[in-house]
Structures are given as structure tokens and as C-alpha cells.
N, C-alpha and C positions, 0 to 999 in steps of 0.2 A: 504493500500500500504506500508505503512508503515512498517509494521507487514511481509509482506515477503522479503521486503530489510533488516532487520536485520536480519533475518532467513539466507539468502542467503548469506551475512557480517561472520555472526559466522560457517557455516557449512566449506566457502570458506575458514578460516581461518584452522579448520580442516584439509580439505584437502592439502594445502598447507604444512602441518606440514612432509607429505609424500615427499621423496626424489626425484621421481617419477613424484610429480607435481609441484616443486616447479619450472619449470623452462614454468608453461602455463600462457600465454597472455590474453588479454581483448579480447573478442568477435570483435570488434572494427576494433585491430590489424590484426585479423586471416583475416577479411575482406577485407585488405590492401595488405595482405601475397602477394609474387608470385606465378606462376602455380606451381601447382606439389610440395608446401609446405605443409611438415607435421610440425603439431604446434598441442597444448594440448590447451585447451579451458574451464574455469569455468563454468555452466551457470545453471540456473531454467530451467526445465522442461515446458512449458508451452501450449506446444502442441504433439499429437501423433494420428498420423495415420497409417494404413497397408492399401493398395492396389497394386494391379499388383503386387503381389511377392515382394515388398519392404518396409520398415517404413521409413516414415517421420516422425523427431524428430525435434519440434521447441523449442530453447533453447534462453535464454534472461540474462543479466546481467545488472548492474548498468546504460549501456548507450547503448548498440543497444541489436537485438536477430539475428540468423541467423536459416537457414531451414539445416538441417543435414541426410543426405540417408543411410540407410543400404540396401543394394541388399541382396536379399534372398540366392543369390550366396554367402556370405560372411561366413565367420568362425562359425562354429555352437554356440559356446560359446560364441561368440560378439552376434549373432541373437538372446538366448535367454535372455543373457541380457538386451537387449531392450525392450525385449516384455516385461520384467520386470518390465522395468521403470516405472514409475506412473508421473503424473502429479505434480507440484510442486515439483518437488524429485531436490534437487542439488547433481550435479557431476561433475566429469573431464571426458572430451570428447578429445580422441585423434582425429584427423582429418587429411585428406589430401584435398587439392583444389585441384579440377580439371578441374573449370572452372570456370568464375567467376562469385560467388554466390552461387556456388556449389560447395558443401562438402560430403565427404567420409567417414561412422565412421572407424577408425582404433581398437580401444578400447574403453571401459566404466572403470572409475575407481570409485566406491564409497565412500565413505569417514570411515574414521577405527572409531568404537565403542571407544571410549577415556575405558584407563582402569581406571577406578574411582572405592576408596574402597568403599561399600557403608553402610550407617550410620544403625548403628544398638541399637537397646532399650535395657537396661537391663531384661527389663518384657517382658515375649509375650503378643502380642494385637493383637487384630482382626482388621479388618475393614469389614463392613458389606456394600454391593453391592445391590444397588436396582433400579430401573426405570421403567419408564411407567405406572404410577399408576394411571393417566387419574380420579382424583377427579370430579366431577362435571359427568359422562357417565354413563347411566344407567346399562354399563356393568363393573363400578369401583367393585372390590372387597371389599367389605367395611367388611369382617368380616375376611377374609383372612389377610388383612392389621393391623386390630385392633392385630390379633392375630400376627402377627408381632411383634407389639411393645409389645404386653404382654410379647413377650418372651425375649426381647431388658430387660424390666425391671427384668428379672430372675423371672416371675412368673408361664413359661409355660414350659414344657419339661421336658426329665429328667434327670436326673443329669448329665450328660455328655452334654445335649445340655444347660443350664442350667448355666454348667461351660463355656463354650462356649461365652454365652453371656456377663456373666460376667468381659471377654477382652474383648470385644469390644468395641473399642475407641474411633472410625469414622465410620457416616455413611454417604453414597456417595449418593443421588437421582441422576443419571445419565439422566436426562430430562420428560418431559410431566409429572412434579406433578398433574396439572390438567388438564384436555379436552381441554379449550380453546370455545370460540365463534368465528365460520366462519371460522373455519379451511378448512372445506371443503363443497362442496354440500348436503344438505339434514342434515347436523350434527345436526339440532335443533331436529330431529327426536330420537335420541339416546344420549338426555340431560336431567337430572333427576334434573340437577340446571341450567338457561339457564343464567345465571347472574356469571361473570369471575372475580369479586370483593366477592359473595358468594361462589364460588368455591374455593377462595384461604381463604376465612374463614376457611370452615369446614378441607382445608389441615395446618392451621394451629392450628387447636382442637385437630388433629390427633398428630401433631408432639410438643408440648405442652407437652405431656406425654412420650415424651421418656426420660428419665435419663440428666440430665443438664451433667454431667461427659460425656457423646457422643456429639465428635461433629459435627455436620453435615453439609457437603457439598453438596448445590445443583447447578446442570448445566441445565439451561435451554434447552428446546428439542422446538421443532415444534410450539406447540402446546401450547407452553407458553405467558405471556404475554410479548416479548419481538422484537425485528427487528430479522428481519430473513439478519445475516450477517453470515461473515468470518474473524476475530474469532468471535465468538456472543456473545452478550455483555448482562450481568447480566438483571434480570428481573426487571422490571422497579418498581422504587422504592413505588410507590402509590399501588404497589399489594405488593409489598413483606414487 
């Protein structure tokens, strides 16, 4: 919870930077508004539906949420902005009340891309991308992978890939290093190690050999040993 009130804190901050929004109210307020009051409104995303020709958009801040209507009938430009919307997304919502408890969108304003210079290396480097390498399943690649890091070490390719590897500076495992136990029905069937303390052995025999100069990032996926949350929290330390 935590973790989307500061989210919500720094983006609202964003947004308010705009001259446009800097004059919208607490969800709270707009609540409170009189009929037929147009007010701008901060809030998280936190629900979104279409039916009958219309989206409901439920939006939330610091201290209440409200239920927000676009009629199909409305501005084509407002309608596909919303469809746009995503879950979680923070924005500024212009509105009208028209009744009470009911709201109109007028606008969607998104929050502007801050222009930041961004930091750049005297060297070119690489960063090498990988995921789902499911260590421990009888359908792991285990010779495609080895050959991976041969080539991580500059011992495979040719010269040109070769050079290649030789910037690269980080690499990413982007989740499921290994299979996992009971991820799903029947899994014991397509595990070539059924032991998730042996799985993360042989993934660390694997990654042992790549070049101490790379460093590597990994993000736990599904299938890891870890709680399955939002944000998900590192692999728990008895495995890693």
C-alpha cells in the first residue's frame, strides 16, 4: 500500500507542476462540490469498466475514491483516452457533477515526461537481456545457455559478436531462473530436478562462470522461490 501512495504522492506532484492542474481539488472536495460543478480531480486508477455504451472509471486518492462516467456520446478524443487508461495509471480528471455521486469526464490530462538529461558513459557497454531459463524442467536449454555464457566470456562467435560481448557490463535475468516446485498441476511431470534448493545449485554452477566484471541483475518471475506480491520482493535468501 504503501508503495502506490508514494507512487500516487510523486506523479500528483508532476502533475500539478502543469498550469492547467494546478488549480484541482481532493476527490473528497469534488464530493462536496455543488450540482453542475466542474472541478479537476487527482486520483489512481483503480477500476475500469465498459458497458451499455459507457466506461466507468473508478478513481481513488489519499482519503476517499469516486465512480467517474464517460457516455459513449462524449468527445471522441476524451472516449479514446479512456479506453487508454490502464489500471493504476495517475491522472487529472476534469469533471462535472450532475448528481450527486455522479460525475461526468470533461477531460483526461496525463502527466508530462519530466525532460531529464540522461547520464551517459564515456565507453559503450552493452547490457545483455535474458529470462525464463526454467533451470531444474526437462525442457531447460542447458546447452543453448552454456553457450550463452561461452560467449559472455569472448570464447564463442566471431569477431564482431565476440566484440560485442566484450561490453557487456550487465546482465538482466528478467524472472523464472528456475522451474520452481508446484507451480502448477502435473509440473512434477516435466522436472528433470524435483528439489528447488538443487535447482538453484546447478543455476548457480551456471552463473559462476560468467566474467566477475558483468554484473548481474536478477528479478524474480512466477516460478521463483519467492511470495507472489506487488512489487515482488527478492528471492528469498536460503535459495539465493
Amino acid at each position: 500500500m504503501n508503495y502506490f501512495r508514494n507512487r500516487f504522492s510523486k506523479i500528483e506532484r508532476i502533475l500539478r507542476e502543469r498550469t492547467d492542474v494546478k488549480d484541482a481539488i481532493s476527490i473528497n472536495a469534488a464530493l462536496k462540490a455543488p450540482l453542475k460543478s466542474k472541478v479537476k480531480i487527482i486520483g489512481i486508477v483503480i477500476d475500469k469498466r465498459e458497458r451499455k455504451r459507457t466506461i466507468f472509471i473508478q478513481v481513488e486518492d489519499n482519503e476517499t475514491n469516486l465512480t467517474i462516467l464517460v457516455p459513449f456520446g462524449s468527445d471522441r478524443t476524451l472516449f479514446d483516452k479512456t479506453r487508454r487508461l490502464l489500471v493504476d495509471q495517475v491522472v487529472c480528471i476534469e469533471i462535472t457533477k450532475i448528481e450527486e455521486g455522479v460525475f461526468i469526464a470533461k477531460d483526461i490530462i496525463s502527466p508530462d515526461i519530466p525532460e531529464r538529461r540522461p547520464n551517459t558513459s564515456a565507453d559503450q557497454i552493452y547490457v545483455a537481456l535474458t529470462s525464463d531459463i526454467h533451470i531444474g524442467s526437462k525442457k531447460f536449454l542447458s546447452d543453448a545457455f552454456g553457450h550463452f555464457i561461452e560467449w559472455l566470456k569472448g570464447c564463442e562467435g566471431n569477431s564482431r559478436q565476440r566484440e560485442i560481448a566484450s561490453r557487456v557490463k550487465y546482465l538482466v535475468i528478467a524472472g523464472d531462473i528456475v522451474d520452481g516446485i508446484g507451480i502448477y498441476p502435473g509440473q512434477e511431470k516435466e522436472l528433470a530436478i524435483t528439489d528447488v534448493y538443487e535447482q538453484y545449485n546447478l543455476a548457480s554452477k551456471f552463473i559462476e562462470k560468467i566474467p566477475e566484471y558483468i554484473k548481474i541483475i536478477i528479478i524474480p518471475g512466477n516460478h521463483d522461490a519467492t511470495r507472489q506480491a506487488l512489487p515482488q520482493p527478492a528471492i528469498l535468501k536460503k535459495y539465493a
